[in-house]
N, C-alpha and C positions, 0 to 999 in steps of 0.2 A: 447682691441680694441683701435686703434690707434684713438684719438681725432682729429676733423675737423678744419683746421685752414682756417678764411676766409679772404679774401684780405683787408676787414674792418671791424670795430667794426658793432654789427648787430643793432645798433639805426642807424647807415649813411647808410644802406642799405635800415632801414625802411624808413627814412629821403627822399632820392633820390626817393622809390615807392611813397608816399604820396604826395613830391610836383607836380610829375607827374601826379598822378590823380588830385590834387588841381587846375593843369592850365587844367586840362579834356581834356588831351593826351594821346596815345595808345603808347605802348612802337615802334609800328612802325613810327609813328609820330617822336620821340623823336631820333630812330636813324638815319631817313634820315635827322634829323637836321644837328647832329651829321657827316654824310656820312658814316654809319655802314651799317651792318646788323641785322635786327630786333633780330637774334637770336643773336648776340655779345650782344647787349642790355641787354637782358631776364638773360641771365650768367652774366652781370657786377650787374645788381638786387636782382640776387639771390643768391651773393656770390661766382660764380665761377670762376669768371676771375677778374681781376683788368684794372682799367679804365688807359686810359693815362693823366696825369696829363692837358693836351690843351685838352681833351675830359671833363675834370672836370672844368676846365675853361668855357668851351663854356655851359657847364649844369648850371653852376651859372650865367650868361649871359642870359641865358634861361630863368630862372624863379627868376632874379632881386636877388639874393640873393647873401653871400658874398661866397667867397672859407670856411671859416671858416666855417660858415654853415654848410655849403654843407657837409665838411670834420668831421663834428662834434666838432671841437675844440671850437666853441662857440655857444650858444642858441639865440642868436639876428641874428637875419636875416640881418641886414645891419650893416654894421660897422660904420654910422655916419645915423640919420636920413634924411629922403628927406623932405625939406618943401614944 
């Protein structure tokens, strides 16, 4: 059986469903952010499509966090604190 490869590591998958529920939005909420469609959304969450980098921008934009984040390269939420 040929192994599933997904567009991201599966903790930035968890990472993007979590903080979506953390600001308490609906994945349809998040793609008319966006300008998607709810179902583009639902497949960039669950692995089966990959986001466009200005779509991964505007998600961290979204919910104040850094691209790092988001992208999983770091566990701090901002890259400099806010006083």
């Amino acid at each position: 059986m040929k192994e599933k490869h997904l567009p991201y590591p599966p903790h930035v998958l968890t990472r993007m469903t979590r903080l979506r529920k953390e600001h308490q939005l609906t994945q349809k909420e998040v793609a008319q952010y966006l300008g998607i469609r709810q179902q583009t959304y639902s497949e960039y969450e669950c692995g089966k499509s990959a986001m466009h980098v200005e779509e991964l921008l505007k998600l961290a934009m979204l919910y104040d966090v850094s691209m790092d984040f988001l992208c999983g390269a770091s566990n701090l939420q901002r890259e400099f604190p806010r006083s």
